[in-house]
C-alpha positions as CSV (number, residue, x, y, z in Angstrom):
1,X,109.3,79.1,89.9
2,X,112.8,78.1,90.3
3,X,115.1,78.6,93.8
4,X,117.0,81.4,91.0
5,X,114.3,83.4,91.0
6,X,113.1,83.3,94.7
7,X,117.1,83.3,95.8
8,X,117.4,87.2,94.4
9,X,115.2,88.3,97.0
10,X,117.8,87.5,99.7
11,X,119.0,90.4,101.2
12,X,122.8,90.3,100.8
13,X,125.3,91.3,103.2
14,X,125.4,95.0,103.8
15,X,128.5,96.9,104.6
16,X,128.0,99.6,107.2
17,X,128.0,102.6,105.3
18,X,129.3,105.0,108.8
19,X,132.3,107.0,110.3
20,X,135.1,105.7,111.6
21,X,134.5,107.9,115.0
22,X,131.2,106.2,115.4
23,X,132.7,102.3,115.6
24,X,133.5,103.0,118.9
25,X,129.9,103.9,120.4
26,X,128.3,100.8,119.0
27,X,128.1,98.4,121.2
28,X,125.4,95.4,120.0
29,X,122.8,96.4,122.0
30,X,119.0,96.6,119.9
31,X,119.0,100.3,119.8
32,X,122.5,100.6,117.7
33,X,120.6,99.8,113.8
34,X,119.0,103.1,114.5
35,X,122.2,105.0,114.1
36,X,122.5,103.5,111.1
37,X,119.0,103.9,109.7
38,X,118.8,106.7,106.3
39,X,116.3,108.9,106.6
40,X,113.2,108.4,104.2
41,X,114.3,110.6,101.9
42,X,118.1,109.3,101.7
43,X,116.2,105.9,100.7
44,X,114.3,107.8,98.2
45,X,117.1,109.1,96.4
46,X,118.8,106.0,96.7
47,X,115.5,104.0,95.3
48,X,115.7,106.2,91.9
49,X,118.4,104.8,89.8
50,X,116.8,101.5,90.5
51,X,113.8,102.2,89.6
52,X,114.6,103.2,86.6
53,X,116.7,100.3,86.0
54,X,113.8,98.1,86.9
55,X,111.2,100.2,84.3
56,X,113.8,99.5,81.5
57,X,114.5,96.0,82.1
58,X,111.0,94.6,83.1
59,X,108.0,94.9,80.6
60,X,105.9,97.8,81.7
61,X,101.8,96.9,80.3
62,X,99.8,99.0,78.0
63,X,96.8,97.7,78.8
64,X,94.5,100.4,80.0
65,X,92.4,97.9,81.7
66,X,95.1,96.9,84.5
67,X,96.8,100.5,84.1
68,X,93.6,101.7,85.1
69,X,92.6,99.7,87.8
70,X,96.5,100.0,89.4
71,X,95.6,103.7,89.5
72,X,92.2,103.5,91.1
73,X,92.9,101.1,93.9
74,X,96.3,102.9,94.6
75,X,95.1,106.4,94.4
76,X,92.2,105.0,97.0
77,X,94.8,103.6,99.4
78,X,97.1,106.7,98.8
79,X,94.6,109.5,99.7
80,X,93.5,107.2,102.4
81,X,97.0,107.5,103.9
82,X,96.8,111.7,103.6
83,X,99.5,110.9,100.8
84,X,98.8,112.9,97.7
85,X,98.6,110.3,94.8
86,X,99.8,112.4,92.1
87,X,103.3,112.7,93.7
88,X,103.0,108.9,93.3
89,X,103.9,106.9,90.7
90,X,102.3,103.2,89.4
91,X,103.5,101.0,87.3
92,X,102.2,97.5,86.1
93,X,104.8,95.1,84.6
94,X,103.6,92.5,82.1
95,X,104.8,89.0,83.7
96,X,103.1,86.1,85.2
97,X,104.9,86.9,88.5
98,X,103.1,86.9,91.7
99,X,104.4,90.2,92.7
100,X,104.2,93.7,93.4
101,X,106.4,96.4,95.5
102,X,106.3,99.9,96.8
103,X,109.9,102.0,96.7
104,X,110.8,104.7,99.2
105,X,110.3,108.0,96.9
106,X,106.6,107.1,95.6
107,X,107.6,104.2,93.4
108,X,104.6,101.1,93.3
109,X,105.2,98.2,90.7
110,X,102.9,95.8,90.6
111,X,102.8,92.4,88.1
112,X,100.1,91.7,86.4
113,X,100.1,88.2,87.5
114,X,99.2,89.1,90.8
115,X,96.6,91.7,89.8
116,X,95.0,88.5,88.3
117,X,95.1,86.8,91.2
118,X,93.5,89.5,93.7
119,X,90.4,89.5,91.4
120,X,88.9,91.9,93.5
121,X,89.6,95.7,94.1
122,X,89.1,94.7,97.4
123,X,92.5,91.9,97.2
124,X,94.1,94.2,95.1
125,X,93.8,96.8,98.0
126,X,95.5,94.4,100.2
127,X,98.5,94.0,98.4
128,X,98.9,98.0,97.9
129,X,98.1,99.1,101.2
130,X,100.5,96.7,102.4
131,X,103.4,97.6,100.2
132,X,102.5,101.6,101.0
133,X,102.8,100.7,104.4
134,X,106.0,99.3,104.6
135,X,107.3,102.7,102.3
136,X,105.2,104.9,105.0
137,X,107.4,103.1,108.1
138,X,111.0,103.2,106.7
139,X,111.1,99.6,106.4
140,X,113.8,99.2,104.2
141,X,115.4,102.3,105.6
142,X,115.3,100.2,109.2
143,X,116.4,97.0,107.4
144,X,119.8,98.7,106.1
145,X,120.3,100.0,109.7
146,X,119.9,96.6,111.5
147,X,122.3,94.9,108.9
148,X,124.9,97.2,108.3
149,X,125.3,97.2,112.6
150,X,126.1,94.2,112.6
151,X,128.6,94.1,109.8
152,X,131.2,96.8,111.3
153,X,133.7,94.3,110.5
154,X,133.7,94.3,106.8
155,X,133.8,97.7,106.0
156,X,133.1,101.2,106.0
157,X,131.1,101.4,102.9
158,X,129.6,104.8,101.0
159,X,131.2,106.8,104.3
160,X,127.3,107.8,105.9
161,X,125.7,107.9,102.6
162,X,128.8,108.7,100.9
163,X,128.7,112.2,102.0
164,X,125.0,112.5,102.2
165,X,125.8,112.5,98.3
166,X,124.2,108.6,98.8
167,X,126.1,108.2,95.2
168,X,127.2,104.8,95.0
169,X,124.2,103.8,97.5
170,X,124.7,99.9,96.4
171,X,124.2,98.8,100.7
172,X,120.9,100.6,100.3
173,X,119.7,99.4,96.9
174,X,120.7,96.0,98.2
175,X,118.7,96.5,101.5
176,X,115.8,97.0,99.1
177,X,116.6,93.9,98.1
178,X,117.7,95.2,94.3
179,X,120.3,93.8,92.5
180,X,121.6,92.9,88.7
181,X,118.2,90.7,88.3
182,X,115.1,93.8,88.9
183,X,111.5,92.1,90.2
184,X,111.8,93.0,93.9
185,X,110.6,92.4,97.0
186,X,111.8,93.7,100.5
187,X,112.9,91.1,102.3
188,X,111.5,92.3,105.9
189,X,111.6,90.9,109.0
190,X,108.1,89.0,110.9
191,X,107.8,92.2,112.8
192,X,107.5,94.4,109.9
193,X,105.8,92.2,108.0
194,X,103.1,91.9,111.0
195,X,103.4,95.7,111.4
196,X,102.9,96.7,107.5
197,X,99.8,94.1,107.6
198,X,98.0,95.7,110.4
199,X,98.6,99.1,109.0
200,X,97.3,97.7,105.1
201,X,94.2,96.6,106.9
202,X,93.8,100.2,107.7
203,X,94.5,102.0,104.7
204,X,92.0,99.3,103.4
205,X,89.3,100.4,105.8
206,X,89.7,104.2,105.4
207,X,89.9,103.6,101.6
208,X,86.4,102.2,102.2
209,X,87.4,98.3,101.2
210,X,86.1,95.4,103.1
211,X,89.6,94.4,105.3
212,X,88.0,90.7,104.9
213,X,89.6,90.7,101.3
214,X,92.7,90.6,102.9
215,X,91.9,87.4,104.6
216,X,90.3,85.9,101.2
217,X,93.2,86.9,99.5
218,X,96.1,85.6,101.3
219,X,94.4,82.5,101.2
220,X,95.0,82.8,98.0
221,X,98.3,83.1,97.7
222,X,98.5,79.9,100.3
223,X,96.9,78.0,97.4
224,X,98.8,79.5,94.6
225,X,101.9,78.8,96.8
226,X,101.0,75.1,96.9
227,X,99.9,74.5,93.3
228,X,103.2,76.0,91.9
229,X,105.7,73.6,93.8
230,X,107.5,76.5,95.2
231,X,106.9,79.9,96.8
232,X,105.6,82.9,95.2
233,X,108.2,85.6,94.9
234,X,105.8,87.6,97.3
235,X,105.8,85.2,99.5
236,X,109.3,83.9,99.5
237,X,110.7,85.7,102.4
238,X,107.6,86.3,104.5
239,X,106.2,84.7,107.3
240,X,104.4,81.2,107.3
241,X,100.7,81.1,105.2
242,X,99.1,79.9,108.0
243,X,100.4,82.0,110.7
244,X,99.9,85.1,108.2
245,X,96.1,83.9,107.8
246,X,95.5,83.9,111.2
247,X,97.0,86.9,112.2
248,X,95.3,88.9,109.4
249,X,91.5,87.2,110.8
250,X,92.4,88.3,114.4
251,X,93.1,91.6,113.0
252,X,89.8,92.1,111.2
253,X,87.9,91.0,113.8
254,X,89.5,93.6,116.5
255,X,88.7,96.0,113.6
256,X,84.7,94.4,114.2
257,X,84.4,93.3,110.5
């Protein structure tokens, strides 16, 4: 996999998208992002257009075989969250790409290259409920509000969502980590990342899958990871395989599995 390909998963420089009369009550300390942070369904609406954008450029699969397995595990983890899976849609992309991603609004895409990877329901499970998890917690929504903070100085971009319109909404669809090239993954920080892995291993649990897979599976990815030369695009901007490992096992065994 070339640097290309992991490089347009970097989350970009966000303009603060705010009101002038708020500059002046923003003062750097950790609670300002928050005043800055969409609401879930701002980053819904905002998610849309590139979701469709991503359907028309990537290769969605007709297999039923993966189609129907994407369904199952997701629908598992979804109604293990209390979400309703219907109001959820799933999509599998035909690529070799060790991938998969879950947008605000009830978007999951997931690769088939990674489905053949977690060769489990069980792994497959991981990757969802992770990816539900960080869609659950406003990840991305709390991403955009921790950049754009910090960047009062280059802008005042979409004017608070552009009117609560949130037309225009490229800050957001950049904190999503979208861009011209589609295949996406949120680039979060450790904390959500650690916070979105402990939840997965929940949704896993409740969804009645064995919360080792996660362990078994990341350990996969480790290998994949060193085999290829080069991160994975899932892994790219996530914390170090080891570190992740170890965490996860500490995890499932507080769980007392």
């Amino acid at each position: 996999m070339t640097s290309e390909n992991t490089s347009r998963f970097n989350l970009r420089g966000i303009a603060v998208a705010g009101l002038l009369g708020t500059m002046t009550l923003l003062t750097g300390c950790a609670s300002v992002g928050s005043a800055f942070t969409p609401s879930s369904a701002d980053m819904a609406q905002a998610a849309q257009p590139a979701w469709q954008e991503i359907k028309q450029k990537e290769t969605i699969s007709r297999s039923s075989s993966y189609n129907n397995r994407a369904q199952r595990v997701a629908n598992n983890i979804l109604a293990a969250t209390g979400q309703n899976p219907s109001q959820w849609e799933v999509v599998v992309f035909q690529s070799d790409d060790l991938n998969a991603f879950a947008l605000p609004g009830g978007k999951i895409g997931i690769y088939t290259g990674i489905m053949d990877l977690a060769s489990t329901d069980g792994q497959l499970a991981t990757i969802v409920g992770h990816e539900v998890a960080h869609v659950l917690q406003n990840h991305a929504g709390e991403r955009y509000g921790q950049t754009a903070a910090t960047q009062l100085g280059v802008g005042l971009a979409g004017a608070v969502l552009e009117g609560r319109g949130v037309q225009g909404s490229s800050g957001i669809q950049q904190a999503l980590g979208l861009g011209a090239q589609v295949g996406v993954l949120l680039p979060f920080s450790r904390e959500n990342e650690l916070e979105a892995d402990r939840l997965g291993l929940q949704f896993m649990a409740q969804a009645g899958y064995d919360p080792n897979e996660a362990v078994a599976f990341w350990r996969k990815m480790q290998n994949a990871k060193a085999g290829s030369g080069a991160p994975p695009e899932f892994l790219s901007t996530h914390p170090a395989d080891d570190r992740r490992i170890a965490q996860l096992q500490g995890m499932v065994n507080e769980m007392g599995y």
